[in-house]
ROBA-748975 format. One line per 10 residues: number of its first residue (from 1); for each residue x, z, y of N, C-alpha, C, O, CB. Coordinates in Angstrom, 3 decimals, padded with zeros to 6 digits. Glycine has a CB too. Layout:
<nodes>
NUM	X:Z:Y:X:Z:Y:X:Z:Y:X:Z:Y:X:Z:Y  ...
</nodes>
This chain:
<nodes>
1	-040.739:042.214:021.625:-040.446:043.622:021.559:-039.231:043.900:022.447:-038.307:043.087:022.435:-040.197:044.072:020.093  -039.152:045.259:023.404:-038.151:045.248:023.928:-037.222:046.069:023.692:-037.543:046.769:022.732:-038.334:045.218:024.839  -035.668:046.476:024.323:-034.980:047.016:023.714:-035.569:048.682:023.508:-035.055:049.215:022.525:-033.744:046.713:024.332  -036.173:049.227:023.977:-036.400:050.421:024.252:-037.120:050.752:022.600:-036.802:051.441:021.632:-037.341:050.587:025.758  -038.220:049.846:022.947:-038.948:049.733:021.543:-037.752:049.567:020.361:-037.199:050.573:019.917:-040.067:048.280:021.533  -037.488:048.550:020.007:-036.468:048.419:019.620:-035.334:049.438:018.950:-035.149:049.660:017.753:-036.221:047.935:020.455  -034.837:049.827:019.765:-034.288:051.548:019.812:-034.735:052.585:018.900:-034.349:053.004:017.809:-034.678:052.244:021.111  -035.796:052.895:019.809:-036.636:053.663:019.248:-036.782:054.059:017.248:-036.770:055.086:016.569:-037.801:052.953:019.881  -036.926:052.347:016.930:-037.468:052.408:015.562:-036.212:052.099:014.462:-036.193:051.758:013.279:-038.740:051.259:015.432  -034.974:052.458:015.674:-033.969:052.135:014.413:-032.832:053.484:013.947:-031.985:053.739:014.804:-032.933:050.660:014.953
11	-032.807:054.025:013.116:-032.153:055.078:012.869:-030.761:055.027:013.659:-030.659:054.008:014.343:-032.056:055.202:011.426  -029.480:056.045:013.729:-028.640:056.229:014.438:-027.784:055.075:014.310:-027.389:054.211:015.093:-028.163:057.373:014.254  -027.559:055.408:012.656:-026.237:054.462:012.042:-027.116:052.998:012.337:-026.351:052.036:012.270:-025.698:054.803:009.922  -028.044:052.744:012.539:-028.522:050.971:012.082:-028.272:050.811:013.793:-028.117:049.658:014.195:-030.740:050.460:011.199  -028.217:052.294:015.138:-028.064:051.833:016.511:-026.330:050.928:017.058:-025.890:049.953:017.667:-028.337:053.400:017.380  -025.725:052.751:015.903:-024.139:052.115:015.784:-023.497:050.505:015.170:-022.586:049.707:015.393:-023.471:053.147:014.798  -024.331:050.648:014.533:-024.337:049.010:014.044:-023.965:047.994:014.738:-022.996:047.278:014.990:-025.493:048.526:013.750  -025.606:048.249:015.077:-025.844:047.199:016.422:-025.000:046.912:017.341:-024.603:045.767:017.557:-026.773:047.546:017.244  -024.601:048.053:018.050:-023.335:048.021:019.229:-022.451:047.852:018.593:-021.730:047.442:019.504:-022.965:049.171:020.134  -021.626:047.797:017.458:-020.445:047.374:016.835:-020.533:045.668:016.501:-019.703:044.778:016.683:-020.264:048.319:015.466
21	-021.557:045.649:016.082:-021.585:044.116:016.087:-021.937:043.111:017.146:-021.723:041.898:017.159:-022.353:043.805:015.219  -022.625:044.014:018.179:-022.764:042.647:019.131:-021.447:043.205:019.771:-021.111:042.302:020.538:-024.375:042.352:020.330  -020.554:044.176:019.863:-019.002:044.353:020.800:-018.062:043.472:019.933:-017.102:043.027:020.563:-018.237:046.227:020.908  -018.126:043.158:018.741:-017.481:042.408:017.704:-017.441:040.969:018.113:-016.507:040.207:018.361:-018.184:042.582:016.370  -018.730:040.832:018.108:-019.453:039.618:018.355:-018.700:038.573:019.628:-018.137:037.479:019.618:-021.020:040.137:018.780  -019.137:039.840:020.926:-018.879:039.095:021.991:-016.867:039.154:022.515:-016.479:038.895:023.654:-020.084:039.810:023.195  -016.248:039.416:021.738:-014.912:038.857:021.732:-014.300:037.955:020.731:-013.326:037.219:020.890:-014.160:039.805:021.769  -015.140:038.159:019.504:-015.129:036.814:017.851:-015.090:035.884:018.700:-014.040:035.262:018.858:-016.704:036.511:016.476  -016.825:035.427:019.818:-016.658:034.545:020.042:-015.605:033.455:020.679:-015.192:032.368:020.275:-017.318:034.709:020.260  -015.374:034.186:021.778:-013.782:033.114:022.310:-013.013:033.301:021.663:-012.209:032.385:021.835:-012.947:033.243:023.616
31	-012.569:034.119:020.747:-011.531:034.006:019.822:-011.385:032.842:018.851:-010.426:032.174:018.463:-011.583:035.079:019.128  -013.341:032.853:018.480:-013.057:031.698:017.632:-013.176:030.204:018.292:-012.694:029.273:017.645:-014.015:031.798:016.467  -013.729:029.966:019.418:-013.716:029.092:020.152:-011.977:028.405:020.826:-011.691:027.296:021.278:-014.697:029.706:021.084  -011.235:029.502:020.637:-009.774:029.682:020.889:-009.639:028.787:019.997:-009.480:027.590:020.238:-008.980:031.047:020.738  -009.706:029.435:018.597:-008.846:028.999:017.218:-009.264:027.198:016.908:-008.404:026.403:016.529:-009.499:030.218:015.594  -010.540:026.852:017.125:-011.055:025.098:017.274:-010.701:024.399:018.056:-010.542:023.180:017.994:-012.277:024.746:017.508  -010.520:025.178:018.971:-009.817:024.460:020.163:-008.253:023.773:020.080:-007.940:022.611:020.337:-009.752:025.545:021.257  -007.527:024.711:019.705:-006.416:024.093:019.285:-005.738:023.988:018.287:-004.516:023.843:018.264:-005.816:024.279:019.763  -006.999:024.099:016.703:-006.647:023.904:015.720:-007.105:022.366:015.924:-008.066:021.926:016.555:-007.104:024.845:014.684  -005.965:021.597:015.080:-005.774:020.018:015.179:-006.776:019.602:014.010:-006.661:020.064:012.875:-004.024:019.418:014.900
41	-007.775:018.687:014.380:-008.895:018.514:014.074:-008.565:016.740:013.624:-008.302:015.776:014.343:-009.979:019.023:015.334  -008.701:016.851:012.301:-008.423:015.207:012.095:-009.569:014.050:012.434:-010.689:014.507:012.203:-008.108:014.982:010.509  -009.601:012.848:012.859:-010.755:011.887:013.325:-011.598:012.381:013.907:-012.746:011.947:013.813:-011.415:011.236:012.471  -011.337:013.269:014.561:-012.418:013.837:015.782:-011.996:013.371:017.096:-010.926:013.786:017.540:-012.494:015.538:015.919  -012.998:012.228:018.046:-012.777:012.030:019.463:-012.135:013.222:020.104:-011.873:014.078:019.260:-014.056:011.720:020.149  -011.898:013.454:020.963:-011.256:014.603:022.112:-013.333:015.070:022.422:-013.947:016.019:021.936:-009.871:013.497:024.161  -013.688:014.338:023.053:-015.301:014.711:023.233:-015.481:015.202:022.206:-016.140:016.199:022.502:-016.394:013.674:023.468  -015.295:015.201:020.698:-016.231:015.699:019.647:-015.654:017.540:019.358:-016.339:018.552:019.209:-016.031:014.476:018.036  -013.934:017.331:019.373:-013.348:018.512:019.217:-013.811:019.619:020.344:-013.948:020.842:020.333:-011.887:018.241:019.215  -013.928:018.912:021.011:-014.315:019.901:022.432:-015.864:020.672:021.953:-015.923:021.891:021.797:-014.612:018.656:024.218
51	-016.836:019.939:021.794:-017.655:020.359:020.996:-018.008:021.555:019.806:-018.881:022.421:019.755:-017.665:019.547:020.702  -016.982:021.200:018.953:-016.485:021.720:017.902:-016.378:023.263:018.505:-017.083:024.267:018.409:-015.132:020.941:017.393  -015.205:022.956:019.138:-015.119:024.724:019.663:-015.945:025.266:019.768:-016.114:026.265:019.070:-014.681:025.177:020.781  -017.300:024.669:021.146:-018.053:025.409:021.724:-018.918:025.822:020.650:-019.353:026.973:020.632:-018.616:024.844:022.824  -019.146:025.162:019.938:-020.592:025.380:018.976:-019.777:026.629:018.091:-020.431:027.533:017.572:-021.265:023.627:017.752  -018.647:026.581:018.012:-017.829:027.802:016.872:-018.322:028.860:017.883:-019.084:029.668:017.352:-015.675:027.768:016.533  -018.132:029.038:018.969:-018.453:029.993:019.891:-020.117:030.314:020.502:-020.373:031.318:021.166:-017.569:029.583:020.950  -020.781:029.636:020.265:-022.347:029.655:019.785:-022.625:030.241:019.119:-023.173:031.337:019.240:-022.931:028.818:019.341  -022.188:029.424:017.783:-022.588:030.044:016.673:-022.030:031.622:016.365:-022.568:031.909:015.295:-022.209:029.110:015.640  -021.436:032.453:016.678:-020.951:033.537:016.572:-021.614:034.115:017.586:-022.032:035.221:017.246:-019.640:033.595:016.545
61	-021.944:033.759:018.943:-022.515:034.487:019.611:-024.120:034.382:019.192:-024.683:035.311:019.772:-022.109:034.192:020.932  -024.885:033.771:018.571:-025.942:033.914:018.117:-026.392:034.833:017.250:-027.408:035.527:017.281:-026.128:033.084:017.799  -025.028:034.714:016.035:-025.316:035.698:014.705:-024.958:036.609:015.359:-025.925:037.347:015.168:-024.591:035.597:013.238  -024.179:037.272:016.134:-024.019:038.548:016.347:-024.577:039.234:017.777:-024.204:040.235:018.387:-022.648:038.700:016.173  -025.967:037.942:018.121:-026.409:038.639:019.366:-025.680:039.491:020.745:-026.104:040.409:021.447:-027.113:039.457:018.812  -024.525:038.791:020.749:-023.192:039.587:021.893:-024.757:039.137:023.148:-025.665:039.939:023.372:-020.706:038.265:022.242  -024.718:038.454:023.446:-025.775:038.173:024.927:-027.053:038.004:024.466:-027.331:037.608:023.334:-025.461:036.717:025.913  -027.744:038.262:025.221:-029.312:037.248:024.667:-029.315:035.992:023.928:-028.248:035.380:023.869:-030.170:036.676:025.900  -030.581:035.403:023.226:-030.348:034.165:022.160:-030.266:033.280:023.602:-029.249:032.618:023.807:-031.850:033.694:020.715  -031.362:033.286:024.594:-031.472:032.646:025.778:-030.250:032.022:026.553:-030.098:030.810:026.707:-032.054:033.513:026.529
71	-029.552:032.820:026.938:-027.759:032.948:027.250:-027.333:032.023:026.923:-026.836:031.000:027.394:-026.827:033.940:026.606  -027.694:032.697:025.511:-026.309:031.732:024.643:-026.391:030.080:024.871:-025.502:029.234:024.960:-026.442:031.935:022.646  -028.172:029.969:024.941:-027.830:028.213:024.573:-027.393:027.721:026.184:-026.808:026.711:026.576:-029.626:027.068:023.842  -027.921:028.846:026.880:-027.232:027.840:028.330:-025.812:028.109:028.392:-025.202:027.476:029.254:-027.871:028.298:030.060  -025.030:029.055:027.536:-023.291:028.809:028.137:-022.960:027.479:027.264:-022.062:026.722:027.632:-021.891:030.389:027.650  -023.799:027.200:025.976:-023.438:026.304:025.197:-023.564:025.234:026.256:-022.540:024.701:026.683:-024.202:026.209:023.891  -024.827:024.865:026.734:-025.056:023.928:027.644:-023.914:023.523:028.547:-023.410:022.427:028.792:-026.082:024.342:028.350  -023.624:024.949:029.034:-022.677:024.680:030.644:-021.377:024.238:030.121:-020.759:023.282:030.591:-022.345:026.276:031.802  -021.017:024.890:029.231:-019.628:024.262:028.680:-019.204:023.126:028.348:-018.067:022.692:028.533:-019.311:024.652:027.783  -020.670:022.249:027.517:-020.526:021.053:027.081:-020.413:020.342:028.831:-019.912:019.277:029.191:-021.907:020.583:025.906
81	-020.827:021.001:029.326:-021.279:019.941:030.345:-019.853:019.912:031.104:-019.088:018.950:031.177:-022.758:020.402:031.402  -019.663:021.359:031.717:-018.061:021.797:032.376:-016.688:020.960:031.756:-015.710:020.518:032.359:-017.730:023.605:031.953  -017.089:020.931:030.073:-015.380:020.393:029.750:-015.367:019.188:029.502:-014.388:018.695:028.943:-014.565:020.984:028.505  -016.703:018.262:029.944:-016.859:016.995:030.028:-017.521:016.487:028.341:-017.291:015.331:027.987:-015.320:016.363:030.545  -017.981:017.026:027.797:-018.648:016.626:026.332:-019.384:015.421:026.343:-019.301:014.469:025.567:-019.660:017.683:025.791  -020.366:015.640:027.659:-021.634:014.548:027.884:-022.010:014.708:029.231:-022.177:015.885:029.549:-023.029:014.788:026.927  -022.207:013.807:030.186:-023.260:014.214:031.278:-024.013:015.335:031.229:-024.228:015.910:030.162:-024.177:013.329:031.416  -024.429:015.703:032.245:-025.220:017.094:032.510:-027.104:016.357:032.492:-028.084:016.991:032.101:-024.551:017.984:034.538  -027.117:015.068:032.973:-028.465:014.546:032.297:-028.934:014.318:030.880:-030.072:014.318:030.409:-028.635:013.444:032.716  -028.023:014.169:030.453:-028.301:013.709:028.426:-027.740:015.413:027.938:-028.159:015.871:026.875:-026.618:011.784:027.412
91	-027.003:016.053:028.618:-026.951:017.534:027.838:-028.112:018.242:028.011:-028.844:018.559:027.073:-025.821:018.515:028.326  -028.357:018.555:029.369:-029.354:019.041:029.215:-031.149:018.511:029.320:-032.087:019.274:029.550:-028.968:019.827:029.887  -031.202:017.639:029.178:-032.389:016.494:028.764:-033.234:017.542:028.225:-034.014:018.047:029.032:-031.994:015.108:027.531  -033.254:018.183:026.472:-033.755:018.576:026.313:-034.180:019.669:026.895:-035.404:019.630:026.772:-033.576:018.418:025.686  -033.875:020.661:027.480:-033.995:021.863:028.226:-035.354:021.914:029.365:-036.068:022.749:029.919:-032.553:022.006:028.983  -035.172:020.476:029.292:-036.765:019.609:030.653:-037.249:018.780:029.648:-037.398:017.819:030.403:-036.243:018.249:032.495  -037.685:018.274:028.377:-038.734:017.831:027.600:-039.922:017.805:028.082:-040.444:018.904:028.272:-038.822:018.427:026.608  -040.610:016.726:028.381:-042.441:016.981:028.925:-042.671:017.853:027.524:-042.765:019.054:027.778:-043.842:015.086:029.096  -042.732:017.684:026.758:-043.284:017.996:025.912:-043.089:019.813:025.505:-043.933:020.286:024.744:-042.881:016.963:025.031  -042.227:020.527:025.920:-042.081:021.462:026.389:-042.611:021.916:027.427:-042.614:023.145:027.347:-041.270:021.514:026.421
101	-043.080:021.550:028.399:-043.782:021.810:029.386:-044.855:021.592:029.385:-045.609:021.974:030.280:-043.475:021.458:030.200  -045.276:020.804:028.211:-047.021:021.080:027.892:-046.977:021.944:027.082:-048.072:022.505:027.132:-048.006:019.938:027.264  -046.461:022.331:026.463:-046.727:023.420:025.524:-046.402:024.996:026.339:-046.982:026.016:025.968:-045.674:023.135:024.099  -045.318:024.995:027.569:-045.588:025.968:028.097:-047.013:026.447:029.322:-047.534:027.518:029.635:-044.423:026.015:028.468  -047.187:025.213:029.666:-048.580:025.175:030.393:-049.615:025.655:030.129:-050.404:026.354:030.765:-049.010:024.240:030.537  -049.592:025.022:028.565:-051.171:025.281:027.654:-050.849:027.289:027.760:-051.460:028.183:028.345:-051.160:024.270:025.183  -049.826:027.283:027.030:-049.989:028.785:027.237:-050.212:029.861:028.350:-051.037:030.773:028.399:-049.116:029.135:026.846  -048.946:029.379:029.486:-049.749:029.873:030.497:-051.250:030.066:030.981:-051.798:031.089:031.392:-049.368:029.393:031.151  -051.700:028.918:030.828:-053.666:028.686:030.948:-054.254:029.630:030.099:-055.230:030.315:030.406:-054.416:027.031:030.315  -053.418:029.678:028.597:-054.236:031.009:027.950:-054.210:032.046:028.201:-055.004:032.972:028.366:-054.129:031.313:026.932
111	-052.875:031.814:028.242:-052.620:033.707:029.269:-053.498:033.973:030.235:-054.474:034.717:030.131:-051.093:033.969:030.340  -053.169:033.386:031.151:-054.354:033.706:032.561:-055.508:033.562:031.886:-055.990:034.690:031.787:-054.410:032.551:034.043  -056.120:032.864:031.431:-057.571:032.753:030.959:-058.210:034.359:030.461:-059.317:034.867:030.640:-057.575:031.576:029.560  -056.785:034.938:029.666:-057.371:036.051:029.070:-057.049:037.201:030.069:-057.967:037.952:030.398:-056.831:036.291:027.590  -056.264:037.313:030.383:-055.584:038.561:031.938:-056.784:038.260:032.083:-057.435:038.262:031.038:-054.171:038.289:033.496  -057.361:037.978:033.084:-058.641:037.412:034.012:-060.057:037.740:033.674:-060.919:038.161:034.446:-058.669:035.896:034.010  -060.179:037.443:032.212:-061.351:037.811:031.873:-062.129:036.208:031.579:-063.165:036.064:030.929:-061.976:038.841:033.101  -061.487:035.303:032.110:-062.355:034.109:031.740:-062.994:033.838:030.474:-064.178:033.557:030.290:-061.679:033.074:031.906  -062.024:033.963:029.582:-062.812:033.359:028.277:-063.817:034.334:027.950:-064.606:033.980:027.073:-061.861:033.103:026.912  -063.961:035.368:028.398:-065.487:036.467:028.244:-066.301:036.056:028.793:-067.336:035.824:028.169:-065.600:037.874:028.745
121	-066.240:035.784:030.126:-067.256:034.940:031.254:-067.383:033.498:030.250:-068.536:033.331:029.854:-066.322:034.562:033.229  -066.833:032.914:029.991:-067.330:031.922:029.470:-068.259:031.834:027.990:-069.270:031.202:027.682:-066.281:031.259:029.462  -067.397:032.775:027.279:-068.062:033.055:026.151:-069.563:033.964:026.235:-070.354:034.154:025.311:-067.017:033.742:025.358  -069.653:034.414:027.565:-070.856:034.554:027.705:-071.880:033.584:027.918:-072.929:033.551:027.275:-070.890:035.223:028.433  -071.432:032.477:029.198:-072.287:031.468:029.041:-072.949:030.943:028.139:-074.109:030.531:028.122:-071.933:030.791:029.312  -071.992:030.978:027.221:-072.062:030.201:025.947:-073.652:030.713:025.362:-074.583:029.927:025.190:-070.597:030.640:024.800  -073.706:031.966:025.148:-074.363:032.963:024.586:-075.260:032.751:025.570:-076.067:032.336:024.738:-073.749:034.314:024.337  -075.792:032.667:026.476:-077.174:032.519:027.224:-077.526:031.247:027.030:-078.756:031.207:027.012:-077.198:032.814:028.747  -077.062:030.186:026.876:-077.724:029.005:025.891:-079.002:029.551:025.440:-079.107:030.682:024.964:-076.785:028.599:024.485  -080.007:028.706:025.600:-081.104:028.994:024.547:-081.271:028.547:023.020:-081.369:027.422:022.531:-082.166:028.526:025.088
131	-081.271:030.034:022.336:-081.213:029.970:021.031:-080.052:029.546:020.464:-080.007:028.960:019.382:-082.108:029.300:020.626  -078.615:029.952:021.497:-077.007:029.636:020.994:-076.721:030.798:020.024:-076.162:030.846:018.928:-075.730:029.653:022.375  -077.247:031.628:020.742:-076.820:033.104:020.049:-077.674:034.071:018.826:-077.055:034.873:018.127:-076.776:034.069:021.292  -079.059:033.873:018.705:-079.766:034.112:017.483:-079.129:033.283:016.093:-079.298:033.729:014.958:-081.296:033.670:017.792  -078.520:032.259:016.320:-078.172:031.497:015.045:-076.622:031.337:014.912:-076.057:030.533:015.654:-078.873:030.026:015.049  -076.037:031.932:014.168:-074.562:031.892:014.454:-074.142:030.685:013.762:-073.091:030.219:014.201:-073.735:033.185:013.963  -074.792:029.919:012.591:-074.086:028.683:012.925:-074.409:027.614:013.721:-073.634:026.670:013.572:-073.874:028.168:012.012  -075.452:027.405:014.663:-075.101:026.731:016.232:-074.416:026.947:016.976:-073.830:026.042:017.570:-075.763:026.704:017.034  -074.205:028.301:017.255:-073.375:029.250:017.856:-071.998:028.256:017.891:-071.495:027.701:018.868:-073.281:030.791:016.937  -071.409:028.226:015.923:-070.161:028.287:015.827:-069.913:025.768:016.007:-068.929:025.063:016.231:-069.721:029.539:013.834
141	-071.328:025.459:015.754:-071.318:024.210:016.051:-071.325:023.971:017.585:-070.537:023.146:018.045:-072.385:023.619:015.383  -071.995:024.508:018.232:-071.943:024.479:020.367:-070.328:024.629:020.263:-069.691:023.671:020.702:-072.970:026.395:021.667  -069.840:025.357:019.908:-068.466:026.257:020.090:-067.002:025.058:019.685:-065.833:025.045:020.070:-068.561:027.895:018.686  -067.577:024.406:019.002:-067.095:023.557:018.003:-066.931:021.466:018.748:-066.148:020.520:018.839:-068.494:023.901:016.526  -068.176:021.861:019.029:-068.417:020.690:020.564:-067.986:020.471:021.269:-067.612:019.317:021.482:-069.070:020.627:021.381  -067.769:021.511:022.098:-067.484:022.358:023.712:-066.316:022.329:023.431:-065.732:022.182:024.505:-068.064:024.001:024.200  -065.043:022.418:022.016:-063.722:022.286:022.278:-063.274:020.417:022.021:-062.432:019.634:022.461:-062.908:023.488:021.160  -064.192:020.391:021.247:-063.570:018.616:021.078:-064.024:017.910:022.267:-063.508:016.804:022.428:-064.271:017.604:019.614  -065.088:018.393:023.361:-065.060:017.552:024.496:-064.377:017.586:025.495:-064.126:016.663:026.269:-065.924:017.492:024.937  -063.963:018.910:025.533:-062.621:019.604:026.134:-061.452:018.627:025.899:-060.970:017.916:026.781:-062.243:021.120:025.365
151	-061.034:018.669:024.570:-059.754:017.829:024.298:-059.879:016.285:024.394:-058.969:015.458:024.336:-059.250:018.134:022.880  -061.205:016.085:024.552:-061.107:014.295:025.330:-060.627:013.995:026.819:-060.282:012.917:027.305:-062.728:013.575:025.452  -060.705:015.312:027.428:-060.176:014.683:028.827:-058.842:015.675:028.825:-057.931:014.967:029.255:-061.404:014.879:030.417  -058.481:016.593:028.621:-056.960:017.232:028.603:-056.531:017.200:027.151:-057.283:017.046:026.188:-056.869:018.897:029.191  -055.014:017.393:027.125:-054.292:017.285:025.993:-054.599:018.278:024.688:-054.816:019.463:024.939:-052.981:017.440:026.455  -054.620:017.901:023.524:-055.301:018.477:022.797:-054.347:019.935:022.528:-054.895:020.765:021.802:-055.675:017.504:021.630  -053.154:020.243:022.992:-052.556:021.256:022.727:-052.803:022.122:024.315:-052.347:023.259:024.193:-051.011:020.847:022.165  -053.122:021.996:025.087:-053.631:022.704:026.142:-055.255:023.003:025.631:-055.674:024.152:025.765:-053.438:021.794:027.601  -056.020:022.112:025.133:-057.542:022.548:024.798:-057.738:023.224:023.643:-058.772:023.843:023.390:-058.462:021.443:024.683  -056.684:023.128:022.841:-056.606:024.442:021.751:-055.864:025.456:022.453:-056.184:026.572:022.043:-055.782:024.137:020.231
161	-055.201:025.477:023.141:-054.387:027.425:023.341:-055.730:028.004:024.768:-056.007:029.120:025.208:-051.646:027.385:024.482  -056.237:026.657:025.081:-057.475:027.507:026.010:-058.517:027.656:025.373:-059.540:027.988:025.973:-058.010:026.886:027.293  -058.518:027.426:023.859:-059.914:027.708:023.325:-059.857:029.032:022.097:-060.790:029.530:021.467:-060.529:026.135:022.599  -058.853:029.246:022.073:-058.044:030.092:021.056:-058.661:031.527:021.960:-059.522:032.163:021.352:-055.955:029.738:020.971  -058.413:031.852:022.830:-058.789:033.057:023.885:-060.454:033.028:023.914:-061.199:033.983:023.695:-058.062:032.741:025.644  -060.710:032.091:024.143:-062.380:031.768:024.284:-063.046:032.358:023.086:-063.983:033.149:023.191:-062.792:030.045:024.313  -062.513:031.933:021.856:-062.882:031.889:020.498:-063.222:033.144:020.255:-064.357:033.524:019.969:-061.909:031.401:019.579  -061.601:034.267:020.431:-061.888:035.531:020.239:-062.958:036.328:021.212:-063.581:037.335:020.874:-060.667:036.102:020.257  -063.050:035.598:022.624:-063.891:036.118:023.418:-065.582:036.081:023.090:-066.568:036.740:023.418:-063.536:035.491:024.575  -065.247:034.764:022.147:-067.045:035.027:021.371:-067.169:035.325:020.562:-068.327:035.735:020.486:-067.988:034.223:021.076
171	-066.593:035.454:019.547:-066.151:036.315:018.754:-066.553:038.059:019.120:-067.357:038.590:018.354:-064.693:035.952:018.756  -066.262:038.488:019.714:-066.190:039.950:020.430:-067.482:040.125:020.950:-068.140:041.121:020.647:-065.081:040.123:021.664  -068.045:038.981:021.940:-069.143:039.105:022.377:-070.208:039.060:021.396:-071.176:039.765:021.682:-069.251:038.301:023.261  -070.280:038.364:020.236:-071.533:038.225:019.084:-071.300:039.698:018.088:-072.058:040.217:017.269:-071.303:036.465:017.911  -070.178:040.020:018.466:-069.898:041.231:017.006:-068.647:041.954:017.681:-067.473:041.802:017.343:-069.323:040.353:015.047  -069.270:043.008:019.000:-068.445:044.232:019.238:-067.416:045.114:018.449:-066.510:045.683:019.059:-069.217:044.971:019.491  -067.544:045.214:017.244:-066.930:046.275:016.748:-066.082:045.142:015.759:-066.384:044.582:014.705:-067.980:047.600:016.072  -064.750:045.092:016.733:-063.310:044.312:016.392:-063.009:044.558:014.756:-062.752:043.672:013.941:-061.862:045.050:017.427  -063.114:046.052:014.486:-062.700:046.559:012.882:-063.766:046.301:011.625:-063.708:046.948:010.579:-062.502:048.287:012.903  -064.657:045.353:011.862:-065.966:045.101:011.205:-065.455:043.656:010.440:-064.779:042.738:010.906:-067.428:044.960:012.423
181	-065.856:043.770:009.524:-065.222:042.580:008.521:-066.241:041.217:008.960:-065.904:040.057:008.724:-065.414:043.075:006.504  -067.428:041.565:009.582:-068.359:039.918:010.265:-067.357:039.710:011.328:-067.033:038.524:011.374:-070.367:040.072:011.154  -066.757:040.440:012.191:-065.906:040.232:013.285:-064.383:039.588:013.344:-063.790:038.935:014.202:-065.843:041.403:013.740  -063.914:040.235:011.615:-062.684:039.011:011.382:-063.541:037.519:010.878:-062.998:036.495:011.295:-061.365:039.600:009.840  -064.462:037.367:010.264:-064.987:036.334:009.508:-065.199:035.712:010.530:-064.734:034.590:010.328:-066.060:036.490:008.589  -065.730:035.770:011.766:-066.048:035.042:012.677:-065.180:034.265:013.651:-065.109:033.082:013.984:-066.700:035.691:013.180  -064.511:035.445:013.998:-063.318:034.940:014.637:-062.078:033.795:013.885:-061.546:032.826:014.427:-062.662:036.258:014.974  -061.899:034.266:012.627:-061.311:033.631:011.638:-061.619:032.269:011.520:-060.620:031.552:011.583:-061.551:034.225:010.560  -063.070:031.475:011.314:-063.921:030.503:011.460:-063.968:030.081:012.725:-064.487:028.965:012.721:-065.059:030.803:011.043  -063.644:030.464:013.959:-063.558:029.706:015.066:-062.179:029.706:015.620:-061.989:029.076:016.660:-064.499:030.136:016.004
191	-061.524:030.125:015.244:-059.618:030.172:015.288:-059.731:028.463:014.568:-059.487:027.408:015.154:-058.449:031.920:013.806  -060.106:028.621:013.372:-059.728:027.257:012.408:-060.561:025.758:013.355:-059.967:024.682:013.405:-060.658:027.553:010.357  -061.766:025.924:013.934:-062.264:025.344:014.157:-061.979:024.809:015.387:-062.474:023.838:015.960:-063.047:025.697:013.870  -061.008:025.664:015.759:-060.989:025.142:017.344:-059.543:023.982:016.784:-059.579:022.836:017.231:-060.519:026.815:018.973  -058.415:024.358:015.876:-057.801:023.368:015.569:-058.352:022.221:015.026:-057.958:021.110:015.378:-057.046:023.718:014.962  -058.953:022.330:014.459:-059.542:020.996:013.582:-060.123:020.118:015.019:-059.604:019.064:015.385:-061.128:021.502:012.156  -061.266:020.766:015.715:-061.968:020.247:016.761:-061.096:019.872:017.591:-061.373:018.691:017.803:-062.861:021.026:017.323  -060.325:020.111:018.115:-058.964:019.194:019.045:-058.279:019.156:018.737:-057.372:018.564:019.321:-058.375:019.309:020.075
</nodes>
């Protein structure tokens, strides 16, 4: 949701709020990052106190949304890295996770899949099968196939977020009218199935 939206749906006093607390917010934070910093911190390395601060200054800029949540974790990042906390490879390590990057992939692929129109084109194929589409539970067994053979050659979290789009796309195609209770039942039953199946 964006700020506009956002805006929009919040009365005056809940807007004043808002701007009072993230203007609060975004001077708390170095203030309190100030106060850890050179409040004397017992059995804490020099690396750990340093820490200490930044995360006091995180953490305040999070609860009170002074910048984006986004922001925040990279000044956390840059700082640890700037006042010497840890290497800039082991700080920010996680930030490059493969495993993050399959999970942003898979989505991308769904995205485009659905912008595009693919999973309709496909979910049509599907449906010209002979005798796929008179019987809706072959229908939902082909459907059911077609994702677990999928997830034998790509990762099973890329062959579920590309089958998730597909799903609703046959879904839609067997039962047009989205507000029709066969049309959640269906879709509902191949949402589940596409997890189980990869």
């Amino acid at each position: 949701m964006d700020e506009e939206t956002t805006a929009a749906m919040l009365s005056r006093a809940e807007q004043r709020f808002d701007r009072w607390r993230r203007t609060v917010g975004l001077f708390l934070g170095p203030a309190a990052f100030a106060v850890v910093w050179f409040w004397p911190l017992e059995g804490f390395t020099p690396a750990a106190h340093r820490l200490a601060a930044i995360m006091a200054l995180v953490v305040v800029y999070w609860a009170s949304e002074a910048i984006p949540l986004a922001a925040t974790a990279l000044v956390g990042a840059a700082l640890a890295v700037g006042l010497g906390v840890g290497p800039a490879e082991k700080v920010l390590a996680p930030f490059a996770n493969p495993i993050i990057f399959l999970f942003i992939g898979s989505f991308v692929i769904a995205r485009a899949m659905e912008m595009h129109g693919l999973q309709r084109r496909l979910a049509i194929g599907i449906l010209e099968l002979p005798g796929l589409a008179s019987r809706p539970r072959l229908l939902i067994f082909g459907y059911t196939v077609f994702c677990a053979v999928l997830s034998m050659f790509i990762s099973n979290t890329a062959a579920t977020a590309m089958m998730y789009p597909l799903g609703l796309g046959l879904a839609a195609a067997v039962v047009p009218d989205q507000s029709s209770p066969a049309y959640h039942r269906l879709a509902a039953n191949l949402m589940l199935l596409t997890a189980f199946s990869a």
